[in-house]
N, C-alpha and C positions, 0 to 999 in steps of 0.2 A: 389209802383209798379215801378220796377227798368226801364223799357222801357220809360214810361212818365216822369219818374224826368230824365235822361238822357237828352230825346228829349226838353224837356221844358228847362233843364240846357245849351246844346248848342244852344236851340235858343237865348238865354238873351246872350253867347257870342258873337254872332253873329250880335244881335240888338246894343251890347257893341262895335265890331269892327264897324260897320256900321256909328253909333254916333260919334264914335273919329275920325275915317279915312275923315266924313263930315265934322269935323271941321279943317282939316289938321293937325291933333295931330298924334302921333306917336301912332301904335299899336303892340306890341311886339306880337308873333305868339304862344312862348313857356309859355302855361299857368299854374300857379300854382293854383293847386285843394287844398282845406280844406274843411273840415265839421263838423261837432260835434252830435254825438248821432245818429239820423235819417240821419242828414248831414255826415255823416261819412260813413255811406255805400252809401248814392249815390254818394261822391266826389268817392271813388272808383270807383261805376260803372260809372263813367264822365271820369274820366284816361283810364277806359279798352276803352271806346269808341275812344279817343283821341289817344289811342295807335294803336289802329285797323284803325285809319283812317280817320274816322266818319265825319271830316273836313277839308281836305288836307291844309286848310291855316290855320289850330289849329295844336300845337302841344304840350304836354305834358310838364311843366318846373319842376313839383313838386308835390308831393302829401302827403297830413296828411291827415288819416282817422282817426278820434280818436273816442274810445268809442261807435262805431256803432252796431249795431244789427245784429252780423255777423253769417252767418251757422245755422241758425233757425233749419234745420231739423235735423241736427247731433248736434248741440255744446248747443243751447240754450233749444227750446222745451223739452230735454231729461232731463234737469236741474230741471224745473220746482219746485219741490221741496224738491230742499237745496235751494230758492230765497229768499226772503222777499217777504210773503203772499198777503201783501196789494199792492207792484208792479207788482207781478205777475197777479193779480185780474185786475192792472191797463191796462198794456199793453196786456193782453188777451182778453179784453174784445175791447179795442181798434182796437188792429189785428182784433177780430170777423166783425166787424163794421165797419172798412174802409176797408178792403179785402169783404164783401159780395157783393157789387154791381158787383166787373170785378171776385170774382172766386163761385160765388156764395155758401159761406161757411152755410147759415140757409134761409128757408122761411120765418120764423116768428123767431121772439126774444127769445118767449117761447122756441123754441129747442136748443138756447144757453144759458139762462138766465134764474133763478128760483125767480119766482115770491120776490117779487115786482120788480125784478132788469130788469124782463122782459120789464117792462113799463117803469123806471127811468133811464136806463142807455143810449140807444138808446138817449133822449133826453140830457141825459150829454154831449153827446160825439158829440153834435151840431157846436160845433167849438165858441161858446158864451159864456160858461162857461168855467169857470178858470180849474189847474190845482187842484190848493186847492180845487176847489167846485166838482171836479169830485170824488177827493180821499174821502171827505166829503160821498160821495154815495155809497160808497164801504166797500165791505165786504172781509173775507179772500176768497178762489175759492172756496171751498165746499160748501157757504153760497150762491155762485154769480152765478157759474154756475151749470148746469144741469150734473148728471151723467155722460148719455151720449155725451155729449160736453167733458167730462174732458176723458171721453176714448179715443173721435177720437183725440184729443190735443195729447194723448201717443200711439196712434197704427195713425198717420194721414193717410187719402186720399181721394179720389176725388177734390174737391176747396181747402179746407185747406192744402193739399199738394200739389198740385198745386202752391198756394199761398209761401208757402215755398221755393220751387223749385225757384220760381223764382225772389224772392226778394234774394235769395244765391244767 
């Protein structure tokens, strides 16, 4: 959710000039953004803020996005598949489940997830279990998700376009 990783990203700068400027250290204003993967579109959306302002004593020294999750509604979601089945399985089902609390993408699991994954996946994707233990849980999409889930994925709206929109 590009607004909170932004706001949370300039606040830790901000706790970072606070910190250094307390201990009379030098804090240079022109900051250099990186990220990798998830970290790669929000160091972008950290630089569009920096460049817009967002900070008046932050200013913008550099930026590497690499590898990030970029243009979900035009570039990636329409891919789906020509991907690797088991990371598409991965990050979809992840999208579904940390996007439904702020865009509300399903009521229940059952309308994204086909049994059993209805009940196993939710509980993978707890933040406790590994990377390896989640993939362990996973199936190709056909098997994981629901028809209709894999239609609104290719014609999206309401939440899940929503959610799109605005992590672009």
């Amino acid at each position: 959710h590009p607004p909170s990783e932004v706001s949370a990203s300039l606040d830790m700068l901000r706790a970072a000039r606070e910190f250094v400027t307390s201990r009379s250290l030098p804090f240079g204003p022109r900051i250099q953004v990186a990220g990798f993967s998830q970290g790669g579109k929000v160091a972008v959306a950290v630089a569009g803020a920096l460049q817009a302002g967002a900070d008046p004593d932050l200013q913008l020294g550099a930026l590497a996005g690499i590898a990030g999750p970029y243009d979900l509604e035009h570039a990636q979601a329409p891919r789906q598949d020509t991907l690797d089945p088991y990371g598409v399985s991965f990050y979809l089902a992840y999208t579904a489940i940390a996007w439904n609390p702020i865009f509300g993408i399903y009521g229940t699991p059952s309308q994204v997830f086909r049994p059993p994954y209805d009940r196993t996946l939710p509980e993978l994707f707890d933040g406790r279990h590994s990377q390896a233990a989640v993939f362990a849980g996973l199936d190709v999409p056909g098997k994981v998700f629901t028809k209709a889930f894999l239609r609104r994925v290719a014609h999206p709206g309401g939440g899940l376009l929503r959610g799109e929109q605005t992590s672009d």
